[in-house]
PDB file of N, CA, C and O in Angstrom:
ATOM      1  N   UNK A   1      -8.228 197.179 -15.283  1.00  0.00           N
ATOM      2  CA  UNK A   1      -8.786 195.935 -15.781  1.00  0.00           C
ATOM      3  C   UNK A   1      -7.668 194.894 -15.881  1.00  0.00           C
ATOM      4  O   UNK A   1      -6.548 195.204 -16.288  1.00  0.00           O
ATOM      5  N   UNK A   2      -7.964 193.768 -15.535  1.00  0.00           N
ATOM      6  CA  UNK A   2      -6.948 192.761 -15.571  1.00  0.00           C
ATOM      7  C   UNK A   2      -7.160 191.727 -16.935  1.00  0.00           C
ATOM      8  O   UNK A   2      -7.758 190.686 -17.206  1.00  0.00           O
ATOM      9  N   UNK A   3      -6.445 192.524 -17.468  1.00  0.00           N
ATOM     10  CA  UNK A   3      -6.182 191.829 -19.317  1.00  0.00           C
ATOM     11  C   UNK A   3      -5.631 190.505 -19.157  1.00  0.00           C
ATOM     12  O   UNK A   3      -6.021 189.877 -20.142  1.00  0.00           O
ATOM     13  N   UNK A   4      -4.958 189.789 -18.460  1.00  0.00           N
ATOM     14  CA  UNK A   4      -4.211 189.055 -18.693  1.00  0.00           C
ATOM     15  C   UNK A   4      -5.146 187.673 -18.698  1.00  0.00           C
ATOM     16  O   UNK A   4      -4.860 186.737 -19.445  1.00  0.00           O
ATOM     17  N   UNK A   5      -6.618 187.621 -17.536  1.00  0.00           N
ATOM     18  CA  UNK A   5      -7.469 187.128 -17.410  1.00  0.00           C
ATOM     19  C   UNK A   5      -8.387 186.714 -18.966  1.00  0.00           C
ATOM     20  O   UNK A   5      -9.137 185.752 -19.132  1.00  0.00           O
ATOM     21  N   UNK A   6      -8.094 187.578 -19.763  1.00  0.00           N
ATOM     22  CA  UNK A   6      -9.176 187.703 -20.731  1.00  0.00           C
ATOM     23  C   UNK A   6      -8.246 186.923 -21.800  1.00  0.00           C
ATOM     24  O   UNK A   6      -8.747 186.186 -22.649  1.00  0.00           O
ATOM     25  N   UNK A   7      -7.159 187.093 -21.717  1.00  0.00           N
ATOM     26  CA  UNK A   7      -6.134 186.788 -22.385  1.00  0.00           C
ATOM     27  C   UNK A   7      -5.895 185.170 -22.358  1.00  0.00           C
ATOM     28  O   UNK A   7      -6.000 184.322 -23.243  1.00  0.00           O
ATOM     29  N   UNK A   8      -5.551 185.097 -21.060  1.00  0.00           N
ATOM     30  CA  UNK A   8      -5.977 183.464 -20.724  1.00  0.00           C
ATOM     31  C   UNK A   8      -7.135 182.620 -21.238  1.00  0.00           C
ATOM     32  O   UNK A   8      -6.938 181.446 -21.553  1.00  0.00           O
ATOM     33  N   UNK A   9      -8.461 183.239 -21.342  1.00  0.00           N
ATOM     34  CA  UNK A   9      -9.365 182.830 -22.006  1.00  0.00           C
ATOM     35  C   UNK A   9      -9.647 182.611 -23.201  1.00  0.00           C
ATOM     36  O   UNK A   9     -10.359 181.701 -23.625  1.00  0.00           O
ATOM     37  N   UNK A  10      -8.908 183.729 -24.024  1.00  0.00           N
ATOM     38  CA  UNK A  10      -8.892 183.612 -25.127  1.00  0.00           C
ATOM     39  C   UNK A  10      -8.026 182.586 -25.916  1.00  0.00           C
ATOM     40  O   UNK A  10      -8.223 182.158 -27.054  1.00  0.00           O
ATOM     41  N   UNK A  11      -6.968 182.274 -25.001  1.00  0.00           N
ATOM     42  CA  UNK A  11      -5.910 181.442 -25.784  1.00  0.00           C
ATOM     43  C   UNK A  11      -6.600 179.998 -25.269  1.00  0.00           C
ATOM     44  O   UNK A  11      -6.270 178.907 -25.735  1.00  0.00           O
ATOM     45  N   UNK A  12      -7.138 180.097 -24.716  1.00  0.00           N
ATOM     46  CA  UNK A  12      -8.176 178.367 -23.950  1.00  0.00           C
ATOM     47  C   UNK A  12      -8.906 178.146 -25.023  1.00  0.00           C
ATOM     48  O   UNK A  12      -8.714 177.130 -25.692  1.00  0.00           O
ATOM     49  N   UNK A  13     -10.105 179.303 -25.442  1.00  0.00           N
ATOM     50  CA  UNK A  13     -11.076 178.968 -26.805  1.00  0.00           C
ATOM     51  C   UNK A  13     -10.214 178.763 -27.746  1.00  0.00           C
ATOM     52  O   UNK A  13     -10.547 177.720 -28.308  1.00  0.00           O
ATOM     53  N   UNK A  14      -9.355 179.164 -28.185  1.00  0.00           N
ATOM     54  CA  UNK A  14      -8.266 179.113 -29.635  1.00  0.00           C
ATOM     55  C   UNK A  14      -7.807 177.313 -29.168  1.00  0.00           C
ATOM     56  O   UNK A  14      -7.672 176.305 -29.861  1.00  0.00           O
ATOM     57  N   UNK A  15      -7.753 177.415 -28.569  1.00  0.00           N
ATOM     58  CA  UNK A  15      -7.489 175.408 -28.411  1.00  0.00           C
ATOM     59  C   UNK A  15      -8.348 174.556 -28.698  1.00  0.00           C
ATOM     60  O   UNK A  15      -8.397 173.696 -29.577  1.00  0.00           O
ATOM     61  N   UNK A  16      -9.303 174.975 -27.562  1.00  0.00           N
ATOM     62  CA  UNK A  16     -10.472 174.410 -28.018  1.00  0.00           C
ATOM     63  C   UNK A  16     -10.785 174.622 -29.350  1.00  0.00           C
ATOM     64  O   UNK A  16     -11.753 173.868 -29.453  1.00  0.00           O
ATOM     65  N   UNK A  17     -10.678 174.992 -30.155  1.00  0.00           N
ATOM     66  CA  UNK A  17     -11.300 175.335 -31.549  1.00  0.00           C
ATOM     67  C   UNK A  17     -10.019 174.514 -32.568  1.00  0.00           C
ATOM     68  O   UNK A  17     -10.121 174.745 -33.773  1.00  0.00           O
ATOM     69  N   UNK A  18      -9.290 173.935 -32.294  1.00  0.00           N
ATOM     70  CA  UNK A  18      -8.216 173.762 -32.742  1.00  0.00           C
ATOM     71  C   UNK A  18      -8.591 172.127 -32.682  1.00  0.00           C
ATOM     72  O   UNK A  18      -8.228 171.285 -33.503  1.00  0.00           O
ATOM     73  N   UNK A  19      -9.204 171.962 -31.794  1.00  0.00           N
ATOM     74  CA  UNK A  19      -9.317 170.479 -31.035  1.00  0.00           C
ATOM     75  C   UNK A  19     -10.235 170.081 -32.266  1.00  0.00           C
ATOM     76  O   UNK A  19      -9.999 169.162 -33.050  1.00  0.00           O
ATOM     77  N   UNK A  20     -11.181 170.824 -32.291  1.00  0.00           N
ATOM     78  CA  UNK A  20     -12.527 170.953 -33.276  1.00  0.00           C
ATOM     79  C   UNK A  20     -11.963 170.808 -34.468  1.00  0.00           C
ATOM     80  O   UNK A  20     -12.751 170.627 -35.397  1.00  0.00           O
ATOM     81  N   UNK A  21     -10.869 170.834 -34.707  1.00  0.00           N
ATOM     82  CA  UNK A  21     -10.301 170.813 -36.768  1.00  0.00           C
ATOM     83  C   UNK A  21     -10.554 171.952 -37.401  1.00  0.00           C
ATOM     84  O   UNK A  21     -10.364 172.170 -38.598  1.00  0.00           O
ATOM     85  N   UNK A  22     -10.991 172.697 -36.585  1.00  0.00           N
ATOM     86  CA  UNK A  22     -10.747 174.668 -37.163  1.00  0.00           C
ATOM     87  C   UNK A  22      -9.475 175.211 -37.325  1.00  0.00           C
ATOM     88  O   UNK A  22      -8.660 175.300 -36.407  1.00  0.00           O
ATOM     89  N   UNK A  23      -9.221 175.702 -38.861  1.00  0.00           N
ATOM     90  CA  UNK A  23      -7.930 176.605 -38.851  1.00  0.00           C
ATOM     91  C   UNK A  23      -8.237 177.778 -39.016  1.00  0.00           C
ATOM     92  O   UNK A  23      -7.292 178.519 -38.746  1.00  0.00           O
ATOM     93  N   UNK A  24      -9.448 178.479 -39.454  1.00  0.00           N
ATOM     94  CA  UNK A  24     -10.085 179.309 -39.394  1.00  0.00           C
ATOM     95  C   UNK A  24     -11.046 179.801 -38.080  1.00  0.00           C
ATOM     96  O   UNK A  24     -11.915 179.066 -37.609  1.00  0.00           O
ATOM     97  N   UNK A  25     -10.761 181.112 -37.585  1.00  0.00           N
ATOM     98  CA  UNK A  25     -12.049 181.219 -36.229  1.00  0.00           C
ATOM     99  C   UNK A  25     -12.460 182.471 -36.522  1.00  0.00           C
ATOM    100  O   UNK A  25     -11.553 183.190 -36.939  1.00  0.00           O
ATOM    101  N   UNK A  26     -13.920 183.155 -36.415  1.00  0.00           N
ATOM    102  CA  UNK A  26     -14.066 184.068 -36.526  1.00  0.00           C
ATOM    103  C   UNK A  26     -14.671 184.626 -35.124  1.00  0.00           C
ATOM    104  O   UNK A  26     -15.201 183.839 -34.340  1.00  0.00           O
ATOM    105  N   UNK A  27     -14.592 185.738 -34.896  1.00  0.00           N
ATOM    106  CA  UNK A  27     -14.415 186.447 -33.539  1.00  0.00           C
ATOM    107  C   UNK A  27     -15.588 186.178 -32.666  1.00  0.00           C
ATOM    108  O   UNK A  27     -15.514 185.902 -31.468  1.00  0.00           O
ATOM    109  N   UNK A  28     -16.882 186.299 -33.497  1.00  0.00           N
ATOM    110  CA  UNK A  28     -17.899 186.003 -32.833  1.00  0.00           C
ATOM    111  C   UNK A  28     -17.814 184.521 -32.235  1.00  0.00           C
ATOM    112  O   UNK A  28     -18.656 184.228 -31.386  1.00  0.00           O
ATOM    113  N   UNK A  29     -16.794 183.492 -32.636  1.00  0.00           N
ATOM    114  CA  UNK A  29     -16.871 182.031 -32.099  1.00  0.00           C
ATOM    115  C   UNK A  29     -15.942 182.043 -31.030  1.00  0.00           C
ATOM    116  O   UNK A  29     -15.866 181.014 -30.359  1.00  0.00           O
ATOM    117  N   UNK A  30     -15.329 182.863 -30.785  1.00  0.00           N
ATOM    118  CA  UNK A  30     -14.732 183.224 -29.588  1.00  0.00           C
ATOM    119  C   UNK A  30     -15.273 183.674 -28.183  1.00  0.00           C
ATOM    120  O   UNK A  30     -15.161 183.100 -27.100  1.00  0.00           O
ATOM    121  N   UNK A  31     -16.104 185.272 -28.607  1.00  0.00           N
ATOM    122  CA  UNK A  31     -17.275 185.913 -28.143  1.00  0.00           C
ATOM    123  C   UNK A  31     -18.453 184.719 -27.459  1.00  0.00           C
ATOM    124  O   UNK A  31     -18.975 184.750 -26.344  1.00  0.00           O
ATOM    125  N   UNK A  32     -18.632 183.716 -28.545  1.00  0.00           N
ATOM    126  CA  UNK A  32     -19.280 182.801 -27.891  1.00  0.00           C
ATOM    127  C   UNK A  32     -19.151 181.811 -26.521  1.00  0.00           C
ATOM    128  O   UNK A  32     -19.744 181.497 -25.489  1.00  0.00           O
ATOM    129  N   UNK A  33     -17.861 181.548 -27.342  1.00  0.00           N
ATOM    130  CA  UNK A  33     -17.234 180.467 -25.923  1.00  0.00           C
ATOM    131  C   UNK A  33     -16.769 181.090 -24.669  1.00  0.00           C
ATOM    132  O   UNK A  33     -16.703 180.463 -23.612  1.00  0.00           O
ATOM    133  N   UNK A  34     -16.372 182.622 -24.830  1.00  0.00           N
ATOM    134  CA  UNK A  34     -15.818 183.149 -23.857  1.00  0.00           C
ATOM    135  C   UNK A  34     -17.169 184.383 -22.823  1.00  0.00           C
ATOM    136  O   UNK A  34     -17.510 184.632 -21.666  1.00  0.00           O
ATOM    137  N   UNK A  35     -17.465 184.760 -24.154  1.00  0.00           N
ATOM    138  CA  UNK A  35     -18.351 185.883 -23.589  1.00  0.00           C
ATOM    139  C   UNK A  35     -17.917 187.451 -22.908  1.00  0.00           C
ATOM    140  O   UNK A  35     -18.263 188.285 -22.071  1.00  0.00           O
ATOM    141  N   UNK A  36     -16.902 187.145 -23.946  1.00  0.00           N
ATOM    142  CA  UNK A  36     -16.244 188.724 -23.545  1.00  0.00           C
ATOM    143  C   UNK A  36     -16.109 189.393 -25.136  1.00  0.00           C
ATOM    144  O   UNK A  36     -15.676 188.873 -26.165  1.00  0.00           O
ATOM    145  N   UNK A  37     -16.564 190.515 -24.931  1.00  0.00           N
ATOM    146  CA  UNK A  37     -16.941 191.395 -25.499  1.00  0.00           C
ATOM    147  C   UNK A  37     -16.271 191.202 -27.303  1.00  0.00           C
ATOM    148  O   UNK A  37     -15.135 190.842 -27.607  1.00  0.00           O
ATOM    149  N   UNK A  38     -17.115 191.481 -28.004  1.00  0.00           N
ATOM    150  CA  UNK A  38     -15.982 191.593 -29.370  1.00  0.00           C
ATOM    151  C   UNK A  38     -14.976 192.468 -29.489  1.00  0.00           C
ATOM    152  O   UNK A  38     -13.874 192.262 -29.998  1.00  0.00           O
ATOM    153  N   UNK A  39     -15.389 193.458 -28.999  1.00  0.00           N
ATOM    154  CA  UNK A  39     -14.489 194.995 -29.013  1.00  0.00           C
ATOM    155  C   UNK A  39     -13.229 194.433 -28.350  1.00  0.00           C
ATOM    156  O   UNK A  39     -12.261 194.591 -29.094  1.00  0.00           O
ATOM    157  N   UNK A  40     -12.951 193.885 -27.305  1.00  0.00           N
ATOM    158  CA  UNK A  40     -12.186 193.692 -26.098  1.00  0.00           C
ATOM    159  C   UNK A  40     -11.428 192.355 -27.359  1.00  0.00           C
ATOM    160  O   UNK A  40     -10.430 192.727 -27.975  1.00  0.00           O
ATOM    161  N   UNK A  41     -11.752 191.487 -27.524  1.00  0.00           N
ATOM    162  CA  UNK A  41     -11.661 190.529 -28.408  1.00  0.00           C
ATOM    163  C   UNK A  41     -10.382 190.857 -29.202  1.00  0.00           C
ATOM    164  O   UNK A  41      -9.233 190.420 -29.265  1.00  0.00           O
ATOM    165  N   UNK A  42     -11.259 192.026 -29.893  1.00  0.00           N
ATOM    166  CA  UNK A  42     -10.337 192.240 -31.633  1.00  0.00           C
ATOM    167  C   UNK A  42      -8.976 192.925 -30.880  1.00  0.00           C
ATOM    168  O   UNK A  42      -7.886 192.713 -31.412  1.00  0.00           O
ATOM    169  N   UNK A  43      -9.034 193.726 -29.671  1.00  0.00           N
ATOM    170  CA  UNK A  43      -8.132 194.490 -29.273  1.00  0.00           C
ATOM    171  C   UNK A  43      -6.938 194.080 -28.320  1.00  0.00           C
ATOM    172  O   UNK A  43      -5.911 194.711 -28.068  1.00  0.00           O
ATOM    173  N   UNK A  44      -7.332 192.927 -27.893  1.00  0.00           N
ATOM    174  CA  UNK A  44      -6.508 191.656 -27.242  1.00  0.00           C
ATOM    175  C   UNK A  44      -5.726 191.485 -28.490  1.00  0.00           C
ATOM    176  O   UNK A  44      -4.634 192.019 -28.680  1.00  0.00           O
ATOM    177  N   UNK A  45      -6.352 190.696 -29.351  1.00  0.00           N
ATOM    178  CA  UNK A  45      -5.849 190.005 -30.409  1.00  0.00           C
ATOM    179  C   UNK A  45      -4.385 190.924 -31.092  1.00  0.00           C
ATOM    180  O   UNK A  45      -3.261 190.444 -31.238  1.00  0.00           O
ATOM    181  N   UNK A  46      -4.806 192.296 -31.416  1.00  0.00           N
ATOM    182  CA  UNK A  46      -4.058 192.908 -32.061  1.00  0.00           C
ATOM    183  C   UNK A  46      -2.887 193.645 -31.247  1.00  0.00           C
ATOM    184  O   UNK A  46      -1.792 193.982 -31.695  1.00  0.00           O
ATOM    185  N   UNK A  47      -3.322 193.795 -30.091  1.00  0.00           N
ATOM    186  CA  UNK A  47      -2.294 194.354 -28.576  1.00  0.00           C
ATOM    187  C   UNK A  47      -1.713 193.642 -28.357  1.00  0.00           C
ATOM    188  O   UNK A  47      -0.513 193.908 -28.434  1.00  0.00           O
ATOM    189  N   UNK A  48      -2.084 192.301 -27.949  1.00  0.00           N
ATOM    190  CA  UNK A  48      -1.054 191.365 -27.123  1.00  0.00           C
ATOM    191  C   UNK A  48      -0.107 190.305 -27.771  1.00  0.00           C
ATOM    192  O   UNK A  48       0.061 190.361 -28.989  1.00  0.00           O
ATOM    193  N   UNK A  49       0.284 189.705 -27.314  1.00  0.00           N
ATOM    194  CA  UNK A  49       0.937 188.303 -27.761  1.00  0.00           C
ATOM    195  C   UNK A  49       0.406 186.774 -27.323  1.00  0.00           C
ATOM    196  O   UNK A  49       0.665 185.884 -26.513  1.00  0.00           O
ATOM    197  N   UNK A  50      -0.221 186.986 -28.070  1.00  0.00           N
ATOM    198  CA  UNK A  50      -0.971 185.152 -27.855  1.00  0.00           C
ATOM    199  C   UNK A  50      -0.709 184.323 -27.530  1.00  0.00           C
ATOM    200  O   UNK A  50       0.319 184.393 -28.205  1.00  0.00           O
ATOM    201  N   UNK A  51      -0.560 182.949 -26.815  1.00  0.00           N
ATOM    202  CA  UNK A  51       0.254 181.666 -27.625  1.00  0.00           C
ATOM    203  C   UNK A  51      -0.980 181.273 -28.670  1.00  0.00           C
ATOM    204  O   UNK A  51      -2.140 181.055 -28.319  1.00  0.00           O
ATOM    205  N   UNK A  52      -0.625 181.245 -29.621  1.00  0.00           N
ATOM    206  CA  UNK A  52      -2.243 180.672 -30.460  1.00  0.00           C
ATOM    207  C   UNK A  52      -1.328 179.241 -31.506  1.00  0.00           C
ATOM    208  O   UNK A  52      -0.308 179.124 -32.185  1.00  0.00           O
ATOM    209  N   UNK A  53      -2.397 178.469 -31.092  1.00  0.00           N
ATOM    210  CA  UNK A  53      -2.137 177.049 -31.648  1.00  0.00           C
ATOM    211  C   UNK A  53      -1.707 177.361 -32.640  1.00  0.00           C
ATOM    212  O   UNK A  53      -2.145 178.410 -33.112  1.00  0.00           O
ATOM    213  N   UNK A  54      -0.528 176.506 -33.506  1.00  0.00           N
ATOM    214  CA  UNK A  54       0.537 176.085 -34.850  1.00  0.00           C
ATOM    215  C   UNK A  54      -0.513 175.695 -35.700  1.00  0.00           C
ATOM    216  O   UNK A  54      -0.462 176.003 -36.890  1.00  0.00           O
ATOM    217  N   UNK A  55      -1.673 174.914 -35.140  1.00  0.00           N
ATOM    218  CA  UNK A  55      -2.414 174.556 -36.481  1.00  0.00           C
ATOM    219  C   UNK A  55      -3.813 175.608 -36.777  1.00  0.00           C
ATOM    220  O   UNK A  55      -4.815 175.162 -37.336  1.00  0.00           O
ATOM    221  N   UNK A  56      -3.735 176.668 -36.439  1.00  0.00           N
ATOM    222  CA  UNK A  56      -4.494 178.013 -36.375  1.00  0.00           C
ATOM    223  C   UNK A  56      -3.891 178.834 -37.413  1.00  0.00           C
ATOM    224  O   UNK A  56      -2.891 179.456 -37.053  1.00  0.00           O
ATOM    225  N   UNK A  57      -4.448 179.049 -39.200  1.00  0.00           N
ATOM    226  CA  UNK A  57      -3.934 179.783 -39.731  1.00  0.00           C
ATOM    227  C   UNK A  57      -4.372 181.406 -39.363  1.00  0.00           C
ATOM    228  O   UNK A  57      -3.591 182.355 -39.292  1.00  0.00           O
ATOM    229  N   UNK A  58      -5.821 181.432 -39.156  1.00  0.00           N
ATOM    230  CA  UNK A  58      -6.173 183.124 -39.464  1.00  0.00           C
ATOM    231  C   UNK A  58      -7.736 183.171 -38.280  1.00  0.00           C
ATOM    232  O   UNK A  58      -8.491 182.302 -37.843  1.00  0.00           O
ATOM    233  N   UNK A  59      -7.638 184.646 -38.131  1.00  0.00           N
ATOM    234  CA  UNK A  59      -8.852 184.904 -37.169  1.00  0.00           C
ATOM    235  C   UNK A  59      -9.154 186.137 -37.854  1.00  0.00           C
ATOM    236  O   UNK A  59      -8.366 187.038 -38.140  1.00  0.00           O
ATOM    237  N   UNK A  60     -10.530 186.060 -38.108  1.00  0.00           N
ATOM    238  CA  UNK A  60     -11.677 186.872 -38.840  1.00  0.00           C
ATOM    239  C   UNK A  60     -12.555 187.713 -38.065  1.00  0.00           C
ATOM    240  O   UNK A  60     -13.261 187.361 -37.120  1.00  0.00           O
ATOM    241  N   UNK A  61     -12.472 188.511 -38.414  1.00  0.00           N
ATOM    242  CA  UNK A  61     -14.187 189.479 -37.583  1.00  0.00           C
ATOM    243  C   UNK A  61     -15.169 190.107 -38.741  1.00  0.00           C
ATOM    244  O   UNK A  61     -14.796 191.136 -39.306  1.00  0.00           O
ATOM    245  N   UNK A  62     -15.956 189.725 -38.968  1.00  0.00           N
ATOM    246  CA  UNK A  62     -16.914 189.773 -39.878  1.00  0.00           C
ATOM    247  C   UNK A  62     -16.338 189.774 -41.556  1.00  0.00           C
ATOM    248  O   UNK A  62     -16.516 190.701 -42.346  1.00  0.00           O
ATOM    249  N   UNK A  63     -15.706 188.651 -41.810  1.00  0.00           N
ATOM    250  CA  UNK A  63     -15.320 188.782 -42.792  1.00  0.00           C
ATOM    251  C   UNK A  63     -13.972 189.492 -42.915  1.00  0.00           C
ATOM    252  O   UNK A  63     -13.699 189.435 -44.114  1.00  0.00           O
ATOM    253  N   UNK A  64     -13.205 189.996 -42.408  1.00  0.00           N
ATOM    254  CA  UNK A  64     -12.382 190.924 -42.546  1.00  0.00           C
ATOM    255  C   UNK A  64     -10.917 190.197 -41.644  1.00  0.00           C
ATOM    256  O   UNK A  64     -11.082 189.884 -40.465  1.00  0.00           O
ATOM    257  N   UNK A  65      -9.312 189.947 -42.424  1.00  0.00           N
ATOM    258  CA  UNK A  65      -8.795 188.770 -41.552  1.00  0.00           C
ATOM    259  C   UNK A  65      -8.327 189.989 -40.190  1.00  0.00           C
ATOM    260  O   UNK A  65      -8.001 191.119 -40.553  1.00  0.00           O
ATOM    261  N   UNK A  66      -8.329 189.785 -39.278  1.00  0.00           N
ATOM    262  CA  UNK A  66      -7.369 190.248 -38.141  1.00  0.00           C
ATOM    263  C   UNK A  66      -6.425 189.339 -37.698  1.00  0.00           C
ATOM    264  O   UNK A  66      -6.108 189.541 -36.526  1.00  0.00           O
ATOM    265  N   UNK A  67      -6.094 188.787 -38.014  1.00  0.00           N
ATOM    266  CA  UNK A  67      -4.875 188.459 -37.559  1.00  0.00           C
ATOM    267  C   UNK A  67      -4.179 186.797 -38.132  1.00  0.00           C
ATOM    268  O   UNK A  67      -4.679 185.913 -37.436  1.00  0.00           O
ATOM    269  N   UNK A  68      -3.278 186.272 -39.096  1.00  0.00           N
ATOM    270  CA  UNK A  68      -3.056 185.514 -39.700  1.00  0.00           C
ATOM    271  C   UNK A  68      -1.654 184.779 -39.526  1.00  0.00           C
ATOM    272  O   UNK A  68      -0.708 185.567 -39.506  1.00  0.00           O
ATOM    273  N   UNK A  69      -1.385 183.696 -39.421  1.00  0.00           N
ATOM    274  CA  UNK A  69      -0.288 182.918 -39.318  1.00  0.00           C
ATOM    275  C   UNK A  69       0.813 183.757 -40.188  1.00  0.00           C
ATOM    276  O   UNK A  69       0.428 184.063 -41.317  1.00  0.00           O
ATOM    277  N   UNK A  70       2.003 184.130 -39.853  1.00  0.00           N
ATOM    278  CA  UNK A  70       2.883 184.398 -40.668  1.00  0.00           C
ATOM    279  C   UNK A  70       3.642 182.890 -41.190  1.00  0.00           C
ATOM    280  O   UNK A  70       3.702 181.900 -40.461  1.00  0.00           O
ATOM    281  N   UNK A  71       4.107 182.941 -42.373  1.00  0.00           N
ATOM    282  CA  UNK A  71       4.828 181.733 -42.953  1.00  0.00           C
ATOM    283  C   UNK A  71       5.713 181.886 -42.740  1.00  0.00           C
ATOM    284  O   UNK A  71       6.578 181.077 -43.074  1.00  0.00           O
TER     285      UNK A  71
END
């Protein structure tokens, strides 16, 4: 599977959502814009290295943070 594709996508919606005045995103608003899987989602997120926008504090999956700006 070519992760890097999904990866690319994901860091596109995290902009876009950034653009929007979101510092908060939760996974399913990702899932939305992208349409790749949640599972695949949460496991990107926590595997890889992002670039994820400076003004992006935290990303949620049902309530629960996965993954948060370090200070």
């Amino acid at each position: 599977m070519d992760v890097e594709k999904y990866v690319r996508a994901i860091e596109k919606s995290l902009t876009q959502m950034v653009l929007r005045e979101m510092s908060s995103v939760d996974v399913s608003e990702i899932w939305i814009d992208t349409s790749i899987p949640v599972d695949l989602i949460v496991e990107i997120l926590k595997t890889h290295q992002l670039k994820i926008p400076e003004e992006l504090h935290s990303i949620t999956n049902a309530g629960k943070i996965i993954w948060v700006r370090k200070v």
